[in-house]
C-alpha positions in Angstrom: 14.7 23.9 13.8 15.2 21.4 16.2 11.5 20.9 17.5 8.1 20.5 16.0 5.6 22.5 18.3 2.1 21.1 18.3 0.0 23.5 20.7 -0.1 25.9 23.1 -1.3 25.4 27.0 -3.8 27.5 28.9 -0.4 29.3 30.8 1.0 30.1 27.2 3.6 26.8 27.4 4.3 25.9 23.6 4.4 21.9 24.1 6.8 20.4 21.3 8.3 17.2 20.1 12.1 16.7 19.4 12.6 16.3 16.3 15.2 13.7 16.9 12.8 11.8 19.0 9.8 11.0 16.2 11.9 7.9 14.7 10.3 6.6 18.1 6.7 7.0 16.5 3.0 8.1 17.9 -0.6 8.0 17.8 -3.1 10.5 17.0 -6.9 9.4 18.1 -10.0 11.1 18.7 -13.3 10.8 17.7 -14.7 11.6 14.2 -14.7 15.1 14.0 -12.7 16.6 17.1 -9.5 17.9 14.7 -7.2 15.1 14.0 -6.8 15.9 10.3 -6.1 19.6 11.4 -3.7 18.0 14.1 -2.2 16.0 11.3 -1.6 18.5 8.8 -0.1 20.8 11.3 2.8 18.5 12.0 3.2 17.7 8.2 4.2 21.1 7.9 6.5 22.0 10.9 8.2 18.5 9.6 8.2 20.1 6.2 9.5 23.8 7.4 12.2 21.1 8.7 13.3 19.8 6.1 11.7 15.9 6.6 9.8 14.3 3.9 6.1 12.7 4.8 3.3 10.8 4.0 -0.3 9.8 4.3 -3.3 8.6 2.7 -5.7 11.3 2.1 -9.0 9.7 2.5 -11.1 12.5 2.1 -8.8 15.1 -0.3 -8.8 17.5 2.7 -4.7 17.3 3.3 -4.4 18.6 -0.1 -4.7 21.6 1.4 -1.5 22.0 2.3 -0.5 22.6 -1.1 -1.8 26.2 -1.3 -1.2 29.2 0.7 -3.4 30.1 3.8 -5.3 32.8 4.4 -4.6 36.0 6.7 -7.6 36.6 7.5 -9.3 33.2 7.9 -10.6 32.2 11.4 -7.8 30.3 11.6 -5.6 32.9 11.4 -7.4 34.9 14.5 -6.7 31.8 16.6 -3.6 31.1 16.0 -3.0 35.3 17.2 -5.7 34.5 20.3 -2.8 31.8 21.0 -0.4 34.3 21.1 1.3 33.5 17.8 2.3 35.3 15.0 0.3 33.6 11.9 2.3 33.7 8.7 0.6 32.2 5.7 2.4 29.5 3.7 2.1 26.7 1.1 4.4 23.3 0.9 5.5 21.2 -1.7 2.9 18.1 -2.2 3.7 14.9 -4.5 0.0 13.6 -5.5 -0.4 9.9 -6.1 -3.1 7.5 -6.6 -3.2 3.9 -7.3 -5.3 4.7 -10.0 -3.8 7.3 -11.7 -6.3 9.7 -11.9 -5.9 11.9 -8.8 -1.7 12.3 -8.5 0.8 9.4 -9.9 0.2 6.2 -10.3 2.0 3.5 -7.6 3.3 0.4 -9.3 4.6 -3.2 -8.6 4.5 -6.7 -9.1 3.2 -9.5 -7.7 6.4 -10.9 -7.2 7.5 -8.2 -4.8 4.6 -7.8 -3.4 5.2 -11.6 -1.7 2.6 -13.8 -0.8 1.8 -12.8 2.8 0.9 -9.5 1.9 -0.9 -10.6 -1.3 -2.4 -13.4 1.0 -3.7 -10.8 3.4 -5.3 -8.6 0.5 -7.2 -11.5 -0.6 -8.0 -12.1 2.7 -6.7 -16.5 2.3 -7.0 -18.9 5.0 -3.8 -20.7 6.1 -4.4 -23.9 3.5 -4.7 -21.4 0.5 -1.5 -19.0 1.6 0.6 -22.1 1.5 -0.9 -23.0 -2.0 -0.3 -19.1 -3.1 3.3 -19.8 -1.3 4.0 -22.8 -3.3 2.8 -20.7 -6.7 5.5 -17.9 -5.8 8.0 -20.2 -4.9 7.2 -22.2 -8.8 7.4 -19.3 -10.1 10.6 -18.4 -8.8 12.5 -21.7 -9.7 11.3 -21.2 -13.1 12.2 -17.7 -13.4 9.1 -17.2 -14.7 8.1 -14.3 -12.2 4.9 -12.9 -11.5 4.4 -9.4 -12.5 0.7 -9.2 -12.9 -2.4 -10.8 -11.7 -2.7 -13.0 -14.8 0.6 -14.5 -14.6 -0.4 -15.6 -11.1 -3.4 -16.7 -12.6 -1.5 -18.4 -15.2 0.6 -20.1 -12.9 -2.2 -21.4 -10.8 -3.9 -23.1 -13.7 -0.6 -24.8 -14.7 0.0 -25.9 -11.1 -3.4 -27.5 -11.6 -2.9 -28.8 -14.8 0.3 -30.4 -13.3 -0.8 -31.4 -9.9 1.0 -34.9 -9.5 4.2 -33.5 -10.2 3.8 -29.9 -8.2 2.6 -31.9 -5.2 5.6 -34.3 -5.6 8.1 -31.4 -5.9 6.8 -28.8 -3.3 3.5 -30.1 -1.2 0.1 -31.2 -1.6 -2.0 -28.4 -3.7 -5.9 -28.8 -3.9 -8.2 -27.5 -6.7 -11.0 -26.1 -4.3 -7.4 -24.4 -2.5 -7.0 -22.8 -6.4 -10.4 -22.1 -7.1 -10.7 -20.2 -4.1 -7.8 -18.1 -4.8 -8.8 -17.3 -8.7 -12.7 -16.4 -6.9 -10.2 -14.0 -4.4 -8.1 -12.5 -7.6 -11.4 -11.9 -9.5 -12.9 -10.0 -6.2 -9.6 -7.7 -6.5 -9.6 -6.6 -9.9 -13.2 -5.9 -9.2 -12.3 -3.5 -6.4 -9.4 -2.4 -9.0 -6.2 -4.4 -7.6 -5.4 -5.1 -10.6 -4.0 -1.2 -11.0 -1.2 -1.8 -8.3 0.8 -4.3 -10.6 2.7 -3.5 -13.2 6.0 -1.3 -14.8 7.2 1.5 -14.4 8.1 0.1 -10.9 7.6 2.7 -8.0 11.0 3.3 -6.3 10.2 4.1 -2.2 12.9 6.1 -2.8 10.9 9.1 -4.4 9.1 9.8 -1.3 11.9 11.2 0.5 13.0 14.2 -1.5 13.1 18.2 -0.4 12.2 21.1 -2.4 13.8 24.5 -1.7 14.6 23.3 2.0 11.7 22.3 2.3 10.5 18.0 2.7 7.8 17.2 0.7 4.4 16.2 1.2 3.5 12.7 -0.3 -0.4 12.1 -0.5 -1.7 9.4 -1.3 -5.7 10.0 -3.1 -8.0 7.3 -1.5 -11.1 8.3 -1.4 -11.8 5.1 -4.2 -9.0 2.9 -2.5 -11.0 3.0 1.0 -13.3 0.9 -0.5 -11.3 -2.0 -0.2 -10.5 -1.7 3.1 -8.5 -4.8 3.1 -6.6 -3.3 -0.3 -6.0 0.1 1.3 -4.5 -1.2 4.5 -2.5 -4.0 3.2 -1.5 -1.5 0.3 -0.1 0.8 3.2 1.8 -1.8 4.9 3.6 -2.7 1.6 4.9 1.2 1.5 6.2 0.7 5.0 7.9 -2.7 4.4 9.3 -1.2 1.0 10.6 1.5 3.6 12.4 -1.1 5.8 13.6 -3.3 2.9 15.5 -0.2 0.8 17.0 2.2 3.6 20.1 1.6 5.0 20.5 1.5 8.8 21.4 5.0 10.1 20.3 4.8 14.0 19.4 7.8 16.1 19.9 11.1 14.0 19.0 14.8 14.6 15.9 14.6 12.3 14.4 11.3 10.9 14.2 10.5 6.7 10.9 10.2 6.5 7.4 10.8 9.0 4.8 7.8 7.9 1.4 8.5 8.8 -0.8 5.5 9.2 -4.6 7.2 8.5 -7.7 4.8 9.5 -5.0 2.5 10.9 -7.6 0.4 12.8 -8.0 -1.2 9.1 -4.1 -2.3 9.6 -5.1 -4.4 12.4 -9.0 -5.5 12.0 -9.2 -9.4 11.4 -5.4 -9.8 11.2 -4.2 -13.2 12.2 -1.8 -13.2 14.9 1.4 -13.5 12.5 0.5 -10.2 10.7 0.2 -8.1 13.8 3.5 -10.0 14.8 4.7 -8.8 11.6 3.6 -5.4 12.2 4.9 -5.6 15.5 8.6 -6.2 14.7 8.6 -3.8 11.5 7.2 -0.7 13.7 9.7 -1.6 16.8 12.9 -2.0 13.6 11.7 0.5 11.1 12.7 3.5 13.4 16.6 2.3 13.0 15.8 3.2 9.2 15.2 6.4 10.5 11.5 6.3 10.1 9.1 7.4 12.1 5.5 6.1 12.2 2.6 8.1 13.4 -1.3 5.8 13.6 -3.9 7.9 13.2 -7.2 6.2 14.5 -10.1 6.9 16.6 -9.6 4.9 19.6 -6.4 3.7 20.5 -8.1 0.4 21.2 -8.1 0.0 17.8 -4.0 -0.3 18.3 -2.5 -3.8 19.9 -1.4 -3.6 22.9 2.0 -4.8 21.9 2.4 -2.3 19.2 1.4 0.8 21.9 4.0 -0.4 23.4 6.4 0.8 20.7 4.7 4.5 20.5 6.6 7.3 22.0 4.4 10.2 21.4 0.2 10.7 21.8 -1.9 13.9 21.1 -5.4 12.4 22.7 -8.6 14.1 21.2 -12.0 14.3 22.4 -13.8 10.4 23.0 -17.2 10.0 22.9 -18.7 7.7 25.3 -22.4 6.3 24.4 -21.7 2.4 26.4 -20.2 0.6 29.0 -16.9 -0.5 26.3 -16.4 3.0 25.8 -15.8 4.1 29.2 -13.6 1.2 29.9 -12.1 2.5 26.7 -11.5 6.0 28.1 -10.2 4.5 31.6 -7.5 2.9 29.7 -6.7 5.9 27.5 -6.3 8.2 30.7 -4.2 5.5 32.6 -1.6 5.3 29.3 -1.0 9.2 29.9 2.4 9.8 32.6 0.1 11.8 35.3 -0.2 15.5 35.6 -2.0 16.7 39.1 -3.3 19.9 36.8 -4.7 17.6 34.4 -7.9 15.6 35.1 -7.5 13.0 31.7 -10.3 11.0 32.6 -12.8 14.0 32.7 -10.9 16.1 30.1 -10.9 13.2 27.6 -14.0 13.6 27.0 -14.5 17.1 27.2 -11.7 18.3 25.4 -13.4 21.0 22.5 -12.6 20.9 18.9 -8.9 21.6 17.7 -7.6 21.0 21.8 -5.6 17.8 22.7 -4.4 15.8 25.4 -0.8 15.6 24.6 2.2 13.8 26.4 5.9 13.6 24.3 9.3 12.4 25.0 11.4 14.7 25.8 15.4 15.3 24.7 16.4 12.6 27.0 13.2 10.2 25.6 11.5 9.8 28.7 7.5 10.6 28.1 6.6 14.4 29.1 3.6 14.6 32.1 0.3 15.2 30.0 -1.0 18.6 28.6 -4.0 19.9 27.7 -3.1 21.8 24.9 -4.9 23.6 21.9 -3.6 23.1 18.6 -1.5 25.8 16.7 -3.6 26.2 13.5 -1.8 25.2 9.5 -0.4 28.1 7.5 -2.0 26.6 4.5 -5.2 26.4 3.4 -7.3 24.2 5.4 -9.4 22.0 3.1 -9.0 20.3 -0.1 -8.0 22.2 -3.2 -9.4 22.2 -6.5 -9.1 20.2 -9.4 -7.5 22.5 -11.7 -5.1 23.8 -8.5 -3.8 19.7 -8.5 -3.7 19.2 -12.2 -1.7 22.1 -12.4 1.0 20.5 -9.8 0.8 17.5 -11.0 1.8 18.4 -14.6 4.7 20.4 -12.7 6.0 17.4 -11.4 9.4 16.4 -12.0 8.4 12.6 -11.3 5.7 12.9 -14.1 8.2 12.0 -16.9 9.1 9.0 -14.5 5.1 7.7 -13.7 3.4 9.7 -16.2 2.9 6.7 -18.8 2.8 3.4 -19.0 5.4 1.0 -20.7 4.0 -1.0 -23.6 3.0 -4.7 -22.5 6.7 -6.2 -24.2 8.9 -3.8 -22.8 7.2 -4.0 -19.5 7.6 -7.7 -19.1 11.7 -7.5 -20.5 11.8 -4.2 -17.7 10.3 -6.5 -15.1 12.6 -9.5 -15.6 16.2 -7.6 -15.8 15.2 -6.5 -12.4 14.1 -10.0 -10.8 17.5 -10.9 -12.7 19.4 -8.2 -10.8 18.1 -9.0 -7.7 19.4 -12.6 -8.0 22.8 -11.7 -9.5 21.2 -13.6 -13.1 23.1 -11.7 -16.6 20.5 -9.4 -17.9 18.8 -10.4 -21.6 18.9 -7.5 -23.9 15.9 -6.1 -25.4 14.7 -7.3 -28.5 12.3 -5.4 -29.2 8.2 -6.7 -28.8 5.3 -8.7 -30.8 4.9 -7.2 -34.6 2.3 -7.7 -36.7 2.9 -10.8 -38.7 5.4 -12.5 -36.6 2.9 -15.2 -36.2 3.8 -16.3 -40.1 7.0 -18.1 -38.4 4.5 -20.3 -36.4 2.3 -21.5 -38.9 2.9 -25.0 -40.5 3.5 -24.9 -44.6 0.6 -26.3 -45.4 1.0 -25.5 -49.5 4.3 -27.5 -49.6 3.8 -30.4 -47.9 3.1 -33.6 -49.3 -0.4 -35.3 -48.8 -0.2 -37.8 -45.7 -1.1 -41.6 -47.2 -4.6 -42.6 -46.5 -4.2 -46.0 -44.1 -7.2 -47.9 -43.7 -7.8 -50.3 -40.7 -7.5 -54.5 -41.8 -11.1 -54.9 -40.8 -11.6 -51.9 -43.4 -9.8 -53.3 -45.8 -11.3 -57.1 -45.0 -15.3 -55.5 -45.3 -14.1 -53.5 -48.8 -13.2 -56.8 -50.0 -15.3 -58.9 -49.4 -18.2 -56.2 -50.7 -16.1 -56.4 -54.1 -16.2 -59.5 -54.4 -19.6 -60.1 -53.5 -20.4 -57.7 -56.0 -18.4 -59.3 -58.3 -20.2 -62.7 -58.5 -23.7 -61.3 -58.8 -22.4 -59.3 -61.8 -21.3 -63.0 -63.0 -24.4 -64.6 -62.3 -26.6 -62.5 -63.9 -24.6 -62.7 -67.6 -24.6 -66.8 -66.9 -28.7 -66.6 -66.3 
């Protein structure tokens, strides 16, 4: 399988993409309800029949889908044999994991390696308060104290506070209304549940690229909850593909890529990002793909895209745009002009007329140069379309080989020890050895021995002394008086 086929034209023409060509990335738009998550889970699977791992978010639990077997005779099934294909029903492995843990596996890291631009941009920090969370992570790490949860950070913060003369001496100016601000930020996150992302064991990227029975598997991500940080979901996403870039080795241009990253409600990736971040993005999208990566953003307009990161995508499937105001139909002009022309296709008309499950759809070809634009509808999913239910994922989950790996949670002592062998790794620093945590009635080695001590002398001021004195003696000579009268 050397070719992941998308649709089918009006003439019967399957239009496909090399699968050596999606390391050079795509977009999927449309408006909110013309098929992209049908469009999407369609090329999970074909990537999956290849044998090439994925992942998304699944914001609404419908990819889950994909985990159970389709059915015969389903609509979709008729239109898939009204495109002239034969539809076979089929199911594909699925890894479920949530940030929360409730849903599929939980996701963990630290703060530490999380790094403060992308922590920054979660809390959403001006420029004067990500150099102050800058100069905390940079503490942190001359002091080998590294941050593995929220509270450390915290804790550090406070201290840099509480020592302000000498942090500002040693690493910059600091001020408290740049630390309160921060600590108001952190508060906001565990709130919104932040707090879930940090911690041990830590999630090796690594687990997302595995195959089962020939087959790559499907990673989901549950975010219906996660959503609701919009900044937490997006910069949460970004990590992933950072953690991606940082890990794989280079491997260049190969017959089929590692792993297919699909960037769902990517508009949030970009919304309100400073001009660093989208440079950021920028360069990681254009140097991922020698990772062997390929990213797909999956958004409504593809205005909601940078210019300069279009750039990079080699692949588009176009669905229907709606167009209510003036914006919108420059909007549309620009979507038809990014399209390499067909005569048979009118893209400025069929944009926006284009039915549900049909695409306007231009690829690179074998020899990477972009394919004219087709009007194509979309080859229905073997699998069941729509989400599954709860008893169908908590059966999968517990079948998990990656459960015994993420199923719990390390006890608070071992979990900090874990966490610091590996910052020490990562800086070529001897391990410690485990010593085992906190028991009850260690604190006895702490307290002072108050029963054996000796009393501490009484000392009494001169000016004590001096009134004492003088009262006895005044005393004294009344006492005197009184036997002489």
């Amino acid at each position: 399988m050397t070719t992941i086929e998308i649709g089918m034209t009006s003439t019967g023409k399957a239009v496909s993409l090399p699968l050596a060509k999606t390391n050079r990335h795509g977009l999927i738009s449309g408006s909110t309800g013309t098929g992209k998550t049908v469009s999407l889970q369609r090329m999970m699977e074909e990537f999956s029949r290849a044998g090439v791992p994925t992942f998304a978010a699944d914001i609404k639990g419908d990819l889950s889908g994909i985990a159970a077997r389709g059915d015969d005779a389903s609509p979709l099934a008729e239109r898939a044999r009204s495109l002239g294909r034969q539809f076979a029903a089929d199911r594909f492995p699925v890894a479920f994991w949530d940030l929360f843990g409730n849903s599929g596996l939980p996701i963990h890291t630290s703060v530490q390696e999380m790094g403060s631009q992308l922590l920054g941009r979660m809390l959403g920090l001006n420029d004067v308060q990500s150099g102050t969370l800058a100069i905390a992570f940079k503490k942190s790490d001359d002091e080998k104290s590294w941050l593995l949860t929220l509270d450390d950070l915290r804790w550090t913060l406070y201290s840099m506070l509480e020592d302000r003369e000498d942090t500002c001496r040693q690493y910059g100016n600091i001020t408290s209304s740049s630390i309160a601000a921060i600590q108001r930020q952190l508060l906001a996150l565990e709130a919104n549940g932040g707090a879930h992302l940090f911690g041990e064991p830590a999630f090796n990227i690594l687990d997302f690229i595995r195959t089962e029975d020939g087959k790559g598997v499907v990673n989901l991500l549950h975010a219906d909850r996660l959503i609701e940080n919009p900044k937490l979901y997006a910069t949460f996403l970004l990590w992933l593909l950072t953690e991606l870039f940082r890990v794989l080795p280079e491997a260049g241009d190969l017959p089929k890529p590692k792993l297919v990253f699909f960037f769902d409600e990517a508009h949030l990736l970009f919304k309100d990002a400073p001009r660093p971040l989208i440079d950021q993005i920028e360069r990681l999208v254009r140097l991922v793909r020698s990772k062997g990566v390929g990213v797909f953003f999956v958004t409504q307009s593809p205005a909601d895209v940078p210019d300069t990161v279009l750039a990079q995508l080699g692949s588009r499937i176009q669905h229907a745009l709606r167009v209510f105001t003036p914006k919108d139909q420059r909007m549309v002009r620009a979507a038809a002009q990014a399209f390499r022309e067909n005569r048979g296709v009118d893209v400025k008309k069929e944009i926006t007329q284009v039915a549900v499950g049909e695409a306007l759809i231009s690829v690179l070809d074998v020899d990477g140069v972009p394919s004219k634009v087709e009007k194509v509808a979309i080859i229905p999913p073997s699998a069941q379309v729509g989400p599954i239910s709860q008893m169908e994922r908590e059966t999968l989950m517990g079948a998990t080989t990656l459960r015994q790996r993420y199923g719990s949670t390390l006890p608070k002592a071992e979990a900090i020890h874990s966490f610091s062998n590996r910052m020490r790794r990562q800086r070529g620093i001897p391990e410690r050895p485990f010593t085992g945590g906190w028991k009850e009635g260690d604190y006895r080695a702490y307290l002072p021995d108050l029963a054996g001590a000796k009393p501490a002398p009484v000392r009494r001021s001169t000016w004590a002394g001096l009134l004492g004195w003088t009262a006895f003696t005044a005393g004294a000579a009344m006492v005197i008086g009184l036997m002489v009268g």
